[in-house]
C-alpha positions as CSV (number, residue, x, y, z in Angstrom):
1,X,57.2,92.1,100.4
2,X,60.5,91.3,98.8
3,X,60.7,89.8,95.0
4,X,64.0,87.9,94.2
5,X,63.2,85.4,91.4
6,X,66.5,83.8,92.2
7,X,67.1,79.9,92.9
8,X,67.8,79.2,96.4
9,X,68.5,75.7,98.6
10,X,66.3,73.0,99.1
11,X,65.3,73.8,102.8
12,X,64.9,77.7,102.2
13,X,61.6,78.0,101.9
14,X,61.1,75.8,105.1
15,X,63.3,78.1,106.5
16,X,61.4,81.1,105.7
17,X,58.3,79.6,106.7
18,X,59.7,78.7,110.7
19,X,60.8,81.9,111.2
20,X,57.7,83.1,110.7
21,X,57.0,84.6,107.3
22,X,56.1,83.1,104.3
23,X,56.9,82.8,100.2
24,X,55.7,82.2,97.2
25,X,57.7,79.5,95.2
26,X,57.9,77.7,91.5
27,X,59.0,74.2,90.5
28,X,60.8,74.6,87.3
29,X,62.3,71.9,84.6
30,X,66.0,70.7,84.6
31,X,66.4,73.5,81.7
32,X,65.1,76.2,83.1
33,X,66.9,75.3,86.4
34,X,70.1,75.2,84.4
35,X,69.8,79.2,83.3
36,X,68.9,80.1,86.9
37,X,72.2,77.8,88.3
38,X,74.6,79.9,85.7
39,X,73.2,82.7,87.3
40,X,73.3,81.6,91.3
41,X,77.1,80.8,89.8
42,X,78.0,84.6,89.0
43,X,75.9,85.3,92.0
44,X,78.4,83.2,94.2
45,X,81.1,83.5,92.5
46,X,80.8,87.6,92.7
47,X,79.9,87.4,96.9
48,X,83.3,85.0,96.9
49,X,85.7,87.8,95.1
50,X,84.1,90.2,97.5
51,X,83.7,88.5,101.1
52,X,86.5,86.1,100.4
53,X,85.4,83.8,102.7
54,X,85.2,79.9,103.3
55,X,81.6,79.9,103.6
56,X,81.6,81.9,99.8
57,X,84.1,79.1,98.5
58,X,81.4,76.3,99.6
59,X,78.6,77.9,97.8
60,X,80.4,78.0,94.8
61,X,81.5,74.7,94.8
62,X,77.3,73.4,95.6
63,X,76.2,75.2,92.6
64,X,79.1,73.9,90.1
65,X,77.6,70.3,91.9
66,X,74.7,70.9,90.9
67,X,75.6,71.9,87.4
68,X,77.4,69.0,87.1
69,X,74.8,66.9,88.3
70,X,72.2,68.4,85.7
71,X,74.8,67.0,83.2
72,X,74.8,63.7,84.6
73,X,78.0,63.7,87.1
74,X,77.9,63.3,90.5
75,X,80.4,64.7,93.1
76,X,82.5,62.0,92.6
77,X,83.0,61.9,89.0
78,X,83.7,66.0,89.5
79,X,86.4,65.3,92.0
80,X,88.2,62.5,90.4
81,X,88.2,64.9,87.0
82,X,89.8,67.6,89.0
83,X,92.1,65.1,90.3
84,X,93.3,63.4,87.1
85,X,93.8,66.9,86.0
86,X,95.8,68.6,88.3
87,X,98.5,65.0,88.2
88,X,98.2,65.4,84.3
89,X,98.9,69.5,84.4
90,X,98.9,70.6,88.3
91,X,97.2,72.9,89.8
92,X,97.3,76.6,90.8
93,X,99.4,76.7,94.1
94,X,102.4,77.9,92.0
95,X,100.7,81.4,91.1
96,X,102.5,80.9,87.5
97,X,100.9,83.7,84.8
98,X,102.0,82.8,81.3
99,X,102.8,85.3,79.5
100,X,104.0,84.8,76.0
101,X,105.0,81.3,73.6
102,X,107.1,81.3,71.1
């Protein structure tokens, strides 16, 4: 037996069940759910600086969804906020570190 107290995907536990073996799960409230998405976001976020991957980028990007969605945005309103940002002050593809103001 394995314990992870972690939250996963929807269809995990269905997952875990067709191959076989079998899990206990909870159904928490939107507020608890939040403190366990912060978490599955360092979780990703830590798997993506260390795999670096495409698949590690797409699991980060689910969980800030479904942040966002907690706080009433869909995917939508997440993208076209990322969009009216980077015209207003770009984006990151120039690698530019600031380093002092004066």
């Amino acid at each position: 037996m394995k314990e992870f107290d972690k939250l996963v995907r929807d269809n995990i536990p269905q997952i875990i069940e067709a191959s076989g073996n079998h899990c206990d799960i909870e159904i928490v409230n939107d507020e608890t759910a939040m403190d366990y998405l912060y978490k599955k976001l360092q979780e990703e976020v830590d798997e993506l600086i260390q795999d670096k991957n495409l698949e590690e980028i797409a699991d980060v990007v689910e969980v800030l969804f479904a942040i966002g969605k907690k706080y009433g945005y869909d995917e939508e309103d997440i993208l076209e906020k990322r969009a009216q940002k980077k015209v207003k002050s770009g984006g990151f593809e120039k690698n530019i570190i600031l380093k002092k103001t004066y």
